[in-house]
N, C-alpha and C positions, 0 to 999 in steps of 0.2 A: 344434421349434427351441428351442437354450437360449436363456435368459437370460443378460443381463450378469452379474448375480453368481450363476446360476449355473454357467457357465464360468468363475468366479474360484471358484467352489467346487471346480467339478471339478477347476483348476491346482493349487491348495493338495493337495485329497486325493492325484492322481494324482504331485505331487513329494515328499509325505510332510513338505511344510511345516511342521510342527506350532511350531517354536522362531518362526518369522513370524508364524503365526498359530493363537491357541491354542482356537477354536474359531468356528463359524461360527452365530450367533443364528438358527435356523429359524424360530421365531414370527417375527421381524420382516425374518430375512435379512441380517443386520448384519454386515460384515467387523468379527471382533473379535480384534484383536491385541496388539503390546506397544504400550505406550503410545510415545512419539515426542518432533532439537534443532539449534538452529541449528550447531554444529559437530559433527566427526568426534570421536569417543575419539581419545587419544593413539596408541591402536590401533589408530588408523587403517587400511582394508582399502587393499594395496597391491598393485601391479604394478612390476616394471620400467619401465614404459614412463606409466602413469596412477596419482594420489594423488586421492583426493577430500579436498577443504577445505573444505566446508561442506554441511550436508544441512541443508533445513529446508522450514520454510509462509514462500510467500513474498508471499503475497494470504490475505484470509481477508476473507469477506463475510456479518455476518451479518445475520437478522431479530428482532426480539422483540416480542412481541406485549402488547398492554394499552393503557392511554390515557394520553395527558398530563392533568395535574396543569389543573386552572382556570387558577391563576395563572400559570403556564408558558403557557399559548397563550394568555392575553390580552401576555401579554410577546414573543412569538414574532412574534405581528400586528403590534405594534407597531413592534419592530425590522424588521419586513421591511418595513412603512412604511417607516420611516424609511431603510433600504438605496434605494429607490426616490425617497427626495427628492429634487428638484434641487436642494439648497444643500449643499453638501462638509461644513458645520458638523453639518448633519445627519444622512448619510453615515456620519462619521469615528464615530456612536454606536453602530449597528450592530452590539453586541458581547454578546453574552452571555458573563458569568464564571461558570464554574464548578468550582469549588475552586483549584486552580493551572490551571485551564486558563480560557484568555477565547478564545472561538471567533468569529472571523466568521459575523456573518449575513446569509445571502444576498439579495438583493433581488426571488429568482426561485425559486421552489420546479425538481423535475422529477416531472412528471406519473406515479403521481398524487400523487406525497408533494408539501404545501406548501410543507415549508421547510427548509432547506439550514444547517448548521451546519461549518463549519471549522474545524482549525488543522494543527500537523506531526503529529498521533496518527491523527486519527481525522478522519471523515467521515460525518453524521447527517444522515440523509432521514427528514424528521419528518412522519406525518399530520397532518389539522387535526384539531382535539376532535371525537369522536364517529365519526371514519370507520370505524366496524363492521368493515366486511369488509375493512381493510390494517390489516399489521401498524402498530404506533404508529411504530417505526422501522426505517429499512434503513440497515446501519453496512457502513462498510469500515475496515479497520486498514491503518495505512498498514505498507509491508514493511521501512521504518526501522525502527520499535518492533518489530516480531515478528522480525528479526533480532536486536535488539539488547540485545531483553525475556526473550525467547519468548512463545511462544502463551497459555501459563497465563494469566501476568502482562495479558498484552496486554487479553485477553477476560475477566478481571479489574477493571482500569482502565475498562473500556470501561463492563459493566455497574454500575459504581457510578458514572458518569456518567449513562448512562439511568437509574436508578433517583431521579435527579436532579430528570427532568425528567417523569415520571408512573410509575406504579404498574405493576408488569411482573407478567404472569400466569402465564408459565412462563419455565423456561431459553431461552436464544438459540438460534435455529435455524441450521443453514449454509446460506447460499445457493450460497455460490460458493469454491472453496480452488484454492490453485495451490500444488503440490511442484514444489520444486529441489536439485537437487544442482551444486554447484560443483566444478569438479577441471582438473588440467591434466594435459597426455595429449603424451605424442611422436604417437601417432596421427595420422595426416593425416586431421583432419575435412571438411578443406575437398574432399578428393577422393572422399567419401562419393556414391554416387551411391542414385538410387528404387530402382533394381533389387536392392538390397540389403536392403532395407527388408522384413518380412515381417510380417505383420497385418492388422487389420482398415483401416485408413487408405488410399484411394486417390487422398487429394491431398497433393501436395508442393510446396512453392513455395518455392524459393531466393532468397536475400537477396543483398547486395553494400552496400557504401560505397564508393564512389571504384569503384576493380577490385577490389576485395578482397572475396573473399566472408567474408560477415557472420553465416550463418546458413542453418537451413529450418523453416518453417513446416511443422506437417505437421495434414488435419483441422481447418483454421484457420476458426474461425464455430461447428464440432459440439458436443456436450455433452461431449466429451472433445476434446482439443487438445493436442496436442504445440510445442515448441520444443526444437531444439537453436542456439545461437547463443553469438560469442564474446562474453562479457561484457564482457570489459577494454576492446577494442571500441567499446561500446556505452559505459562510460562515458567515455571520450574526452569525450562530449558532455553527459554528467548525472555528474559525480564523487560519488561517493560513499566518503570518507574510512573510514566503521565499517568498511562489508565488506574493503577491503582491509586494514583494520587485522586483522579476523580471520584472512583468507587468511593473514596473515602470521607471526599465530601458529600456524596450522596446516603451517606451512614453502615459505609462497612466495614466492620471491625479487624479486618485483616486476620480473619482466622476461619471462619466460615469460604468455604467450594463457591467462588462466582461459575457459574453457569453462561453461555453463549449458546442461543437462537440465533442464526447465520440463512441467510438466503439470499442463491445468487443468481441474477438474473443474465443471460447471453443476449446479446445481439437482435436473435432470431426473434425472441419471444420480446423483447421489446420494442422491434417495430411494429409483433402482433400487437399489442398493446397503446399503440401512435405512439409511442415514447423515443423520441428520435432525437430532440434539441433539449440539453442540460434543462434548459425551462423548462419542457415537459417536462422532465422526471420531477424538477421539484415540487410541480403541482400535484402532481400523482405518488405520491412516497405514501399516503394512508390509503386511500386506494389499492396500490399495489402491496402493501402488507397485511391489508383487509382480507384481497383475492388471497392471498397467499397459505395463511392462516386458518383463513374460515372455507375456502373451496377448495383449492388445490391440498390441502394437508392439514389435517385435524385430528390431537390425542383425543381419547375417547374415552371414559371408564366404562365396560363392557358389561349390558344388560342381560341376566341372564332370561330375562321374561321374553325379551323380544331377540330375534335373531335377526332383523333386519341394521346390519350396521351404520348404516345411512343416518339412523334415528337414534344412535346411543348418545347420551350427554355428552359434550363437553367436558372433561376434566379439566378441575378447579384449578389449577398450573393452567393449563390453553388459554383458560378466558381472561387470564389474569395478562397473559402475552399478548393474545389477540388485541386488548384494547393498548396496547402501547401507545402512548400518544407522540405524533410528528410533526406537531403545530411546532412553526420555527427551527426545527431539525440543524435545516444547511445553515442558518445566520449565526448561531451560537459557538463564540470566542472564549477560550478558556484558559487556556496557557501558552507561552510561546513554544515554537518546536526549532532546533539547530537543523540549519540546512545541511552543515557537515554531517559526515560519518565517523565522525570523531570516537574512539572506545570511552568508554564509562569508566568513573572513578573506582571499579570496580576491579575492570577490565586490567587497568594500572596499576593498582594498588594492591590486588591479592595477586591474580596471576599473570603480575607483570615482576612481583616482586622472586619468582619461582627460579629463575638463572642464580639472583644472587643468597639467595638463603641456601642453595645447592653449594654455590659456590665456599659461602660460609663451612658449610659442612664437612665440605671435604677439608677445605684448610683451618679447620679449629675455630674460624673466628666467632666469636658471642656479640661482639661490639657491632652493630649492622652500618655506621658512620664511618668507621675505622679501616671494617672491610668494604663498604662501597667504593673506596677511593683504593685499595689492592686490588679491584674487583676492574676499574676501565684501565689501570696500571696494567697489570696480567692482559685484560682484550687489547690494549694499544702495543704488546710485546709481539703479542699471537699474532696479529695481521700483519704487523711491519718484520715478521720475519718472513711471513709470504708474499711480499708487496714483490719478491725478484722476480716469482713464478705467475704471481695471478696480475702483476700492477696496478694492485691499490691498495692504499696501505689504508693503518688504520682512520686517517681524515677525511680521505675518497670514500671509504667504505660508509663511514659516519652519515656525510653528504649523502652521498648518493640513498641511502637509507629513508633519511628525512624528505628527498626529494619523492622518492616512492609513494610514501607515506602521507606526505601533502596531497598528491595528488589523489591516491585512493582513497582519502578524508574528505576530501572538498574542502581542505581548510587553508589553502592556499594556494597561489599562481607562479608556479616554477620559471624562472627564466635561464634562455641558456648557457652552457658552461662557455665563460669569458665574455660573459654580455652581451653587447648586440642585439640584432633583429630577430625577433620569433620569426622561426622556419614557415610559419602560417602564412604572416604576415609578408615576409620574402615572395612568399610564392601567389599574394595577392599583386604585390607589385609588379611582379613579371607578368602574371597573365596580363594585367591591365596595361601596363606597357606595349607587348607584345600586341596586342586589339587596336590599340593607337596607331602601333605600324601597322596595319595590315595582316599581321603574321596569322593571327588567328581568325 
């Protein structure tokens, strides 16, 4: 029985792939092709009927292995203290800065990593000192930056952050990658049926919103996972301004269904594969979306002449997917992304303005200037008559707000109430003191 890759070997040999992939590592087994970006060339591969507008990584997960730094996990322990205290003053400290970035820290490791690091970039599942056998951390890049970065950049940023917080022993390994191609298609996706479908996959699970189909799942849970679903869709409910900003320079008129080919590769099936160091993958991105495509999962327009499925064409949508091209892929820079998690002028603007046009309502007002200024009048009355029971009136309440809010933005570095030493910081001094005497 073959092997995963080596039925992606035999596909490449047996198509005479060579421009996809320019050789295939036998010591390690390693899909090695051109390197790999978030948009199409101007050159875009086209059809009458289907354009793709964006090819790229749209998840990227990785490990790296080494230890944290002393002073880093006595800072780590402390801040997740302090994430778990019951007083909000305490709470709002929770932040670790590093360089332009102040990440939230979590109150709650996920087993086994201890501790949780946040902001809009990135995602760091930190060991505690000494944990041998786990990696020091398990990163995910968020697929804001790697759209809007590329991959280089992104796994760049990332590892001069880790190298931040301890001593790293080798390059980063991939855990987990998800390829997408973006494109809009006259095709009727929605009337795609399983029977059409030919590969290794024999589960399929269709989607909907309302009536509307949304989507299929296909191999949903496996080391390999499909999606086709319509994007536009889907942000309906998570807007996301960059990607259609790119669509758009890639020529979409913001009114036609973008479309998403999605596939995600685990762990398992990427060491099958020799895909182990970021490098690797980036040699192998046409490769692995070659395999993917043309062996493991192929649409099909169904012969009725011949019943053997194996042999039915390609439909004119696949092949237009299939050759997506990922020459330059990870290098490609295209907009900047905020590291915060700052809300959208959206977020502020319509349904931020929701309290005070309520408020308007109830009390008469038309003038929204007039009543804004009756509107923190009234909130500064309401708090400061409960400042006896709860003790904090309306300027505590305010602070303390803003501190919150910083923090779970990334948009700033909280210091504590009455100034002085960050508790972190305190408790780097003692242990290191205490080590000097002997204590520890």
């Amino acid at each position: 029985m073959q092997t995963v890759n080596q039925k992606a070997n035999s596909h490449f040999v047996a198509h005479g792939d060579t421009a996809q992939l320019e050789h295939l590592d036998h010591e390690h087994g390693c899909l090695l092709g051109t390197e790999s970006s978030n948009t199409v060339p101007s050159t875009s591969i086209e059809q009458p009927n289907t354009k793709l507008l964006r090819v790229g990584i749209d998840s990227l997960y990785l490990t790296y292995r080494g230890e944290l730094y002393h002073e880093s996990a006595i800072k780590l322990r402390k801040l997740k203290e302090l994430a778990q205290a019951d007083k909000d003053s305490d709470q709002h400290l929770a932040q670790y800065p590093i360089g332009d970035h102040s990440f939230e820290v979590g109150g709650n490791g996920r087993n086994p990593f201890a501790f949780i690091l946040t902001d809009n970039w990135f995602r760091l599942e930190l060991a505690k000192l000494g944990a041998k056998l786990l990696p020091m951390a398990y990163c995910r890049i968020s697929s804001e930056l790697l759209t809007c970065r590329g991959a280089d950049q992104s796994v760049e940023a990332l590892s001069q952050i880790i190298s931040e917080l301890g001593s790293i022993s080798e390059f980063p390994n991939v855990s987990r990658v998800d390829l997408c191609v973006d494109f809009v298609t006259d095709y009727p996706v929605e009337l795609i049926e399983n029977s059409q479908w030919v590969g290794k996959p024999r589960d399929f699970s269709h989607h909907t919103v309302g009536r509307q189909f949304s989507g299929v799942s296909i191999a949903a849970g496996g080391v390999i996972s499909a999606r086709l679903y319509n994007k536009t869709l889907e942000m309906k409910k998570n807007p996301r301004p960059y990607l259609e900003n790119i669509w758009r320079d890639m020529g979409w008129d913001g009114q036609h269904d973008v479309w998403r080919l999605e596939f995600q590769y685990k762990r398992q099936v990427l060491r099958d594969l020799g895909i182990v160091k970021y490098s690797d993958l980036v040699r192998a991105l046409a490769g692995l979306w070659g395999y993917s495509t043309q062996d493991w999962l192929r649409h099909t327009t169904p012969s009725e002449s011949d019943k053997t499925q194996s042999r039915w064409p390609t439909s004119a949508l696949w092949s237009v997917l299939q050759a997506a091209p990922w020459d330059g892929v990870t290098s490609v820079t295209r907009v900047s992304s905020e590291r915060t998690r700052a809300p959208s002028d959206r977020t502020l603007f319509v349904n931020g303005l929701a309290s005070l046009t309520s408020y308007m309502a109830r009390e008469g007002y038309l003038n929204a200037f007039e009543a804004a200024r009756e509107y923190l009048r009234a909130a500064q009355e309401y708090h400061n008559s409960l400042a006896e029971r709860s003790g904090v009136d309306f300027e505590n309440y305010i602070t303390g707000k803003i501190a919150e809010k910083r923090r779970y933005y990334n948009s700033g570095v909280n210091a504590p109430l009455g100034g002085g030493i960050h508790p972190a910081d305190q408790q780097v001094s003692s242990e290191y003191r205490k080590r000097s005497n002997g204590e520890l």
